[in-house]
C-alpha positions in Angstrom: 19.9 -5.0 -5.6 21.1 -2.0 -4.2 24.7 -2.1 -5.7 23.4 -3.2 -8.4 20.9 -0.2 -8.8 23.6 2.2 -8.4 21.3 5.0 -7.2 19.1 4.9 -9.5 16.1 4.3 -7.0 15.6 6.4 -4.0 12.8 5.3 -2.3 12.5 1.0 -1.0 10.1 -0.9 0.4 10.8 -4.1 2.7 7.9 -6.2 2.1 4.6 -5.8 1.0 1.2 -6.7 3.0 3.3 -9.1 5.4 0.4 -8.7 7.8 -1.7 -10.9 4.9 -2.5 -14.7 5.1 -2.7 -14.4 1.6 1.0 -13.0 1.7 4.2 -15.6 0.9 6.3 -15.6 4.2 2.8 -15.1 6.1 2.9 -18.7 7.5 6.3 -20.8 7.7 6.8 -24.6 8.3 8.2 -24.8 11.7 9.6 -27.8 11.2 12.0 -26.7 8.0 12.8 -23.3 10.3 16.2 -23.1 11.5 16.0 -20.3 13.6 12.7 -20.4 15.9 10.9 -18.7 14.6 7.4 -18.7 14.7 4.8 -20.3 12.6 2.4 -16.8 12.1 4.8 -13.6 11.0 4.1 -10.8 13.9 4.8 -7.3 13.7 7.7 -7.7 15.9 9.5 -10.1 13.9 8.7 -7.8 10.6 10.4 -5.4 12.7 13.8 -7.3 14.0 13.9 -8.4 10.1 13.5 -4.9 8.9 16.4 -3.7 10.8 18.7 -6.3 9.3 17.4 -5.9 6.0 18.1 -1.7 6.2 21.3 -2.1 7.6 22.8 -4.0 5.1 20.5 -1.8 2.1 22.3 1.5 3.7 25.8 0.1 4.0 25.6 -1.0 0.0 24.2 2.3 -0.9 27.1 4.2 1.2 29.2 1.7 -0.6 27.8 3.0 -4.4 28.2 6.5 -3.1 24.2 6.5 -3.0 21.0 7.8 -0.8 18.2 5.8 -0.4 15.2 6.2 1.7 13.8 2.5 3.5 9.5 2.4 4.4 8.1 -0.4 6.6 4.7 -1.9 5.7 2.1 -0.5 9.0 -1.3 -1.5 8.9 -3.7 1.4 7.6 -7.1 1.2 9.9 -7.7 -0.2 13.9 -8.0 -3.8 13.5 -11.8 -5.1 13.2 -12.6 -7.6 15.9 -12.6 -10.5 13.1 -9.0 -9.6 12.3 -6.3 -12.1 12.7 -4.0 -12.1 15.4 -1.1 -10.8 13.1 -3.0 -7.7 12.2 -4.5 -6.8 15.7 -0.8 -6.7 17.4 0.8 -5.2 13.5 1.3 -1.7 14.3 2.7 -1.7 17.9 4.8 -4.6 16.9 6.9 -3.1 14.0 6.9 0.6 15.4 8.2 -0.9 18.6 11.0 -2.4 16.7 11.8 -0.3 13.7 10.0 2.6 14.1 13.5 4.3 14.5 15.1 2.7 11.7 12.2 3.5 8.9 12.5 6.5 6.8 8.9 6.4 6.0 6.2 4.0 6.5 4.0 2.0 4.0 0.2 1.6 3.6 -2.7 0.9 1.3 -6.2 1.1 0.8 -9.3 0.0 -1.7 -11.0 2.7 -0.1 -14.8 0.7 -0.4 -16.0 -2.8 1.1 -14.1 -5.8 -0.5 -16.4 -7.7 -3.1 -19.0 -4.9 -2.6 -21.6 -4.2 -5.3 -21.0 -0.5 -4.2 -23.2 2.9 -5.1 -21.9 5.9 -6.7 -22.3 7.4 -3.6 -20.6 5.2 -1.2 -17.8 5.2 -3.5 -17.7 8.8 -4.2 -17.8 9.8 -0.4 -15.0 7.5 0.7 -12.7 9.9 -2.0 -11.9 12.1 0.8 -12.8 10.7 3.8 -10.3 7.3 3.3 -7.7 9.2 3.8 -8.1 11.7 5.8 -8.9 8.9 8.2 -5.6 6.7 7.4 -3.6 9.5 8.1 -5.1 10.4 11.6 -4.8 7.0 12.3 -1.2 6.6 11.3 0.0 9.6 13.1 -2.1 8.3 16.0 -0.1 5.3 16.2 3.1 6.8 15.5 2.1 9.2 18.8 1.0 5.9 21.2 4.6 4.2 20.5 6.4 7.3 20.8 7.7 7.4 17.1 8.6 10.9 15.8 5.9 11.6 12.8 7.3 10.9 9.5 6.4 10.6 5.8 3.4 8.1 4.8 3.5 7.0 1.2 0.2 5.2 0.0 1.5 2.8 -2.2 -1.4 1.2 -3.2 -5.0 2.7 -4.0 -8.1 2.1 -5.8 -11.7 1.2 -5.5 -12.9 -2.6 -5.3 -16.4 -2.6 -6.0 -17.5 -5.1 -8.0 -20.5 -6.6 -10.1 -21.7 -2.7 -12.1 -18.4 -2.3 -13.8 -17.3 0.5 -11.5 -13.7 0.3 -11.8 -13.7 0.7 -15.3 -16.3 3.5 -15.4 -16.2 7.3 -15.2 -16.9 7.4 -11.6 -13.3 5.6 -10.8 -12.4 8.6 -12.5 -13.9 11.2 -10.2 -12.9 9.0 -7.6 -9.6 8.7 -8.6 -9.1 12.9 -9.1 -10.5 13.2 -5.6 -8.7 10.8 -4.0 -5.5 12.8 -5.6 -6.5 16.5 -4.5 -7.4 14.5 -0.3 -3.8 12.7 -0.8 -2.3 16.3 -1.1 -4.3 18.0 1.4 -3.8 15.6 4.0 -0.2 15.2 3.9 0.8 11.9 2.2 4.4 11.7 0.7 3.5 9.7 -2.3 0.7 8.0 -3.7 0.3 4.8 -6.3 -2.5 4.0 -8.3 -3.1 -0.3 -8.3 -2.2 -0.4 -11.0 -1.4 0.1 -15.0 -3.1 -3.3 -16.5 -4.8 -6.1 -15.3 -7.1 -8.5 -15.9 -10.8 -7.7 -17.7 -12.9 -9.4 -15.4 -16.3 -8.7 -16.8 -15.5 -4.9 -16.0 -14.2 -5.5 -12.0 -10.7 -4.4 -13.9 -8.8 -2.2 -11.4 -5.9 -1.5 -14.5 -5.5 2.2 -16.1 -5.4 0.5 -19.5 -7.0 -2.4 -21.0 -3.9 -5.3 -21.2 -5.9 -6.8 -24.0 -9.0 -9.0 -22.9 -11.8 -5.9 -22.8 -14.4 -7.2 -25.4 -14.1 -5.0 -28.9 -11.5 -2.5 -27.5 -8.2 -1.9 -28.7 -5.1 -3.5 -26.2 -3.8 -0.5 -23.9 -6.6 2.1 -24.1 -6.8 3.9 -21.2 -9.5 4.0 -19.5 -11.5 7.1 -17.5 -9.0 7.1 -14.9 -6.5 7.8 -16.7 -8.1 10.9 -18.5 -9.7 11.9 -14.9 -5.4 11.9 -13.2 -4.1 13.6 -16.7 -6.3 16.2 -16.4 -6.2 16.5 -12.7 -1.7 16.8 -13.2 -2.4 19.5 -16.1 
């Protein structure tokens, strides 16, 4: 991919949520493995596989005459109690093993409770507190394992409340122009709306554009995000 890509992309990510059960690679079949390795995915072993992944990524670029830039997925809040063992042990795990060999490191965040019929206030607060909050806590970890600070890139945001239409409403918009001006101020390297179209949903659509199913509204018009971050850029 990275021959092939000839430069054209600068910035990689290996992996994506690996911490997640509901991620492919998450579990394996011991008994198909041919190397030992373990039945749950661990930070460490994200790690070990990192490093062979960006080795091999920076000798093609070097090879194309290109520079590219390699994140590694970190988890973006302490770990609640509930929390599987993968996620408690995430952090510590990868940093321990790769936090020398990332350029940058990767997290998300749907900023409000998961499946949450949530107000406009608890979504509007969590606009700048979110991340404010993930980037303590990332520099926090980077601090424990002895990692030198580097670039955080939020490659995934949005709200997921659910059941009032929120997400396709004007207050993801003033959510989403707030969450841009606290992404600036608190020192992220890059941030990435989730994401251009997806699925209608009886409103719980987390897409920029309608892909087509919104009842009596023409495919790909935006909706108030989109107006909200335009405006926001201008």
């Amino acid at each position: 991919w990275v021959r092939y890509d000839k430069g054209r992309t600068h910035y990689w990510e290996i992996g994506n949520e690996n911490y997640g059960n509901w991620e492919a690679g998450y579990r394996i079949n011991t008994q198909n493995n041919k190397d030992g390795q373990p039945e749950y995915i661990t930070g460490a072993l994200y790690g070990r596989q990192f490093k062979v992944y960006a080795d091999s990524m920076r000798a093609a670029a070097e090879q194309v005459g290109a520079t590219i830039y390699i994140g590694a997925v970190l988890y973006q809040q302490p770990p609640a109690s509930y929390d599987y063992t993968s996620i408690q042990t995430w952090n510590q795990g990868v940093l321990s093993q790769a936090g020398a060999a990332a350029d940058f490191f990767i997290v998300h965040d749907y900023f409000t409770g998961y499946q949450t019929n949530s107000s406009v206030e608890d979504i509007l607060k969590t606009g700048t507190s979110v991340p404010a909050s993930v980037m303590s806590y990332v520099r926090s970890q980077l601090d424990a394992a002895g990692v030198s600070q580097k670039p955080v890139a939020l490659t995934e945001w949005n709200i997921q409340a659910t059941g009032s239409k929120q997400n396709v409403s004007y207050i993801a918009g003033i959510h989403a122009a707030m969450v841009l001006g606290a992404v600036i101020k608190d020192g992220f390297g890059e941030a990435s709306r989730w994401d251009l179209a997806n699925g209608w949903s009886n409103g719980d659509d987390q897409g920029m554009f309608n892909s087509g199913d919104e009842p009596g509204i023409p495919q790909w018009n935006p909706r108030p995000a989109f107006y909200y971050m335009y405006y926001f850029q201008r």
